[in-house]
N, C-alpha and C positions, 0 to 999 in steps of 0.2 A: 329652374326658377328658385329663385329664394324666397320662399314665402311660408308665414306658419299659418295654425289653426286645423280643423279637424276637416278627416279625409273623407266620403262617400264613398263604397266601391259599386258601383254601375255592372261593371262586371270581371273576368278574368284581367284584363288590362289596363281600359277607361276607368280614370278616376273624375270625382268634381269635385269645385272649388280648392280651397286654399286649399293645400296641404302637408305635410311635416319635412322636413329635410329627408331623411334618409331614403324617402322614394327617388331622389336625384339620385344621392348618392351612390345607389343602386346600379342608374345608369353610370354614373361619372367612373366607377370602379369596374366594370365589368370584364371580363379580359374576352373581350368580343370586337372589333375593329369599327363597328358601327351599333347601336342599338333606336329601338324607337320610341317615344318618349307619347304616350296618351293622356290628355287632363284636360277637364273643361273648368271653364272661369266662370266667374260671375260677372255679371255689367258691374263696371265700377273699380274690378280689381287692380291694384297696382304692385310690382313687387318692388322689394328695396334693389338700390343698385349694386349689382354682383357680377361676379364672372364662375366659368365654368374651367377646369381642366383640359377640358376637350371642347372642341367645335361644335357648335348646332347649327343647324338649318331650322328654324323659326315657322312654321307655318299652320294655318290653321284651315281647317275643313268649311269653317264657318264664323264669321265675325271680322272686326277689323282689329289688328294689333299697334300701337306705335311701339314702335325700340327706340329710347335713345342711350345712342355713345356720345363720349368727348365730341369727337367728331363730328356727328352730323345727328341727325331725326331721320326716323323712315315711318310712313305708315304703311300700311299693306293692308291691301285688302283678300279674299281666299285664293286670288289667281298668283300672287304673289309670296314667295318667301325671301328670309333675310337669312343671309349665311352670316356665321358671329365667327370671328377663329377662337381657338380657344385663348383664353386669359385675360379677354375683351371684357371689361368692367360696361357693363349696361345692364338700362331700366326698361321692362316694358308694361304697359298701359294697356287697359280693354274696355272703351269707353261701353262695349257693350258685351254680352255674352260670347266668350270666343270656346271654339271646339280645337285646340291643339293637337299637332300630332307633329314634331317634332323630332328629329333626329340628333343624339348625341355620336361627335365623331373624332376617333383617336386621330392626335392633330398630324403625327408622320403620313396619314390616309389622305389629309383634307390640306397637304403641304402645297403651299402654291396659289390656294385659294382665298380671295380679299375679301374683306367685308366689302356686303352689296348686296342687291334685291336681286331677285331670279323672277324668270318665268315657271312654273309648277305647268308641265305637260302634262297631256291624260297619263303618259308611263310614267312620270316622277310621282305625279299622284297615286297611282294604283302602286306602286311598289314602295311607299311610304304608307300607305294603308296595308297594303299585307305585311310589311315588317312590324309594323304597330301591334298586330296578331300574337307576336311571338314574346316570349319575357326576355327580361336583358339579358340572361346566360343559353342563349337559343342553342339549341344541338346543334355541334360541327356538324352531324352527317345530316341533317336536315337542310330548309330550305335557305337557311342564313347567308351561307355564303354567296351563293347567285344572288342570292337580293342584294346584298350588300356591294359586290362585285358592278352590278344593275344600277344601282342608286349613285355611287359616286362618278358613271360612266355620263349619266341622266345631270347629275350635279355639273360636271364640268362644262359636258355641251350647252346646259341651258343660255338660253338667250339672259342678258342682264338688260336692267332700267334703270334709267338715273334718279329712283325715286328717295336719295336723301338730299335733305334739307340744312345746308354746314350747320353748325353751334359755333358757339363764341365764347371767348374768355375773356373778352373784351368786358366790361362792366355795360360802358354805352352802348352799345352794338346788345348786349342783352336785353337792355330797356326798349331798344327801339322792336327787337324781335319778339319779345312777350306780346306789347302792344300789336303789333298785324298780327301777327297769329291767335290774341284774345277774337281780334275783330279784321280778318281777310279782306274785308270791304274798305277797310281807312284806306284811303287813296294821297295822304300826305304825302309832299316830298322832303328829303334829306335837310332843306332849308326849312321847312316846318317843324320838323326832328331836334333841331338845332338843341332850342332850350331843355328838351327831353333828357338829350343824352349828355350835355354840357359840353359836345363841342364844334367847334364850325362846321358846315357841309362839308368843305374841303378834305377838313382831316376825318371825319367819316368815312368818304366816299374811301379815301385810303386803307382805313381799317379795314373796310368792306374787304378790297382788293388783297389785303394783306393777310386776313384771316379765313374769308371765305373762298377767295380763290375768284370770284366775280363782282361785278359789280352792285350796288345796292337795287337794280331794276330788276337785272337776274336774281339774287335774290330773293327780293318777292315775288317772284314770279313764280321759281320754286318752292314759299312757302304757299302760295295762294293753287298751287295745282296738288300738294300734296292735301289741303282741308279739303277738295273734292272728292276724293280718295273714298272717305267712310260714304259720302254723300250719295254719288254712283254707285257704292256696294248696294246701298239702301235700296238702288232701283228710282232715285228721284229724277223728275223730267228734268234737262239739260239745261232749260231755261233758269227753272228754278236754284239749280247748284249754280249755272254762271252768274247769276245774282246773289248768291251765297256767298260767294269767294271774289267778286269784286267788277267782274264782267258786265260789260253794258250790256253783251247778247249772248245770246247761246255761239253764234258765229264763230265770232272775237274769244269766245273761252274753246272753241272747239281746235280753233285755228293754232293757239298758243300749246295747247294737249296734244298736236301733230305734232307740233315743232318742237317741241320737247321731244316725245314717248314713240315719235314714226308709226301711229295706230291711233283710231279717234275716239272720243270718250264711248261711245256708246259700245264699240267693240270692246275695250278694257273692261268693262263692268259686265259684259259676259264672257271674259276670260279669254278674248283673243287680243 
């Protein structure tokens, strides 16, 4: 992460809040094929937008993160991570207290592998928590290598989720996506948008197609399932996040969360 200010040490590993560059560095240089990266955040933190040398796996024990790239938004909540490859220029957000535990990964290791959300299994989790244990130059004859061997085997099989949301370089297309995203619940159409964005439905609806790959329905549909995201982490009733994000019922928001994610809200927010 790229972020300054003063460090806390917690203990051998775990650090909190901001702090200085050369604890990355530490990881980004190691001549270790994988290492584990420990830091907790504060609510609110945000870092500038950076890239690393090497690959991460993004993940936190606890809290919700969003990353975003050129490309797309993701938010994640603890069942999920986001793999970055390396050299990937993003930003991420911690609208509240996150507990990180991340993986930097030499990118020949992590060759092959796209940006995208994972599933975090109980072994991806336990052996991202025992390598977190170890400092970035771990003993070759110690437990390093199996974990690491372990972890990128746990990386490749994980299941993935469509949980990003495109970006735009569009100017108009940006206006209309700040606006839902301030407010999930605007239920406008494209011919409402019109004056927003300065230009007809028509060449919208195109943009949509041309930049995001989908329609403007999909869409929001995608930004309106990713704000339930932190909501669910929260543990909030179903009713209450599908009226958070735009849904008439819990139903209708339950039904669009299958059809998306093939698993229904209430299982995703206890990590199945």
């Amino acid at each position: 992460m790229a972020t300054s200010g003063r460090k806390v040490s917690l203990s051998r590993q775990v650090q909190q809040g901001p702090h200085p560059l050369p604890v990355v560095r530490l990881h980004e240089q190691a001549d270790r094929p994988i290492t584990a990266y420990a830091h907790d955040y504060p609510a609110g933190h945000r870092t500038t937008r950076h890239a690393h040398p090497r690959a991460q796996l993004l993940w936190a024990v606890s809290g919700v993160m969003r990353v975003e790239t050129e490309a797309a938004s993701f938010t994640l909540p603890p069942q999920r991570a986001l793999f970055v490859p390396a050299s990937l220029p993003h930003q991420v957000t911690m609208p509240g207290a996150v507990a990180m535990r991340a993986l930097f990964i030499r990118p020949e290791e992590a060759a092959g592998i796209a940006l995208g959300a994972i599933v975090v299994g109980p072994l991806l989790r336990a052996l991202i928590l025992r390598l977190a244990e170890e400092p970035p130059d771990w003993k070759l004859d110690g437990a390093g290598p199996a974990l690491c061997d372990l972890c990128l085997r746990e990386l490749r099989a994980a299941p993935r989720l469509d949980l990003g949301v495109p970006a735009f370089r569009d100017a108009r297309l940006r206006r209309i996506a700040a606006a839902l995203q301030d407010d999930p619940r605007d239920s406008r159409t494209l011919e409402h948008f019109a004056d927003l964005a300065g230009a007809s439905p028509r060449t919208l609806e195109r943009a949509f197609a041309r930049e995001a790959g989908m329609s403007f329905g999909r869409w929001r549909t995608a930004a309106r399932l990713a704000a339930a995201v932190p909501l669910l982490a929260e543990g909030q009733k179903l009713d209450r996040v599908a009226h958070a994000v735009g849904y008439a019922s819990a139903s209708s928001f339950a039904a669009a969360w299958r059809a998306a994610f093939g698993t229904t809200p209430a299982r995703a927010a206890r990590g199945g």
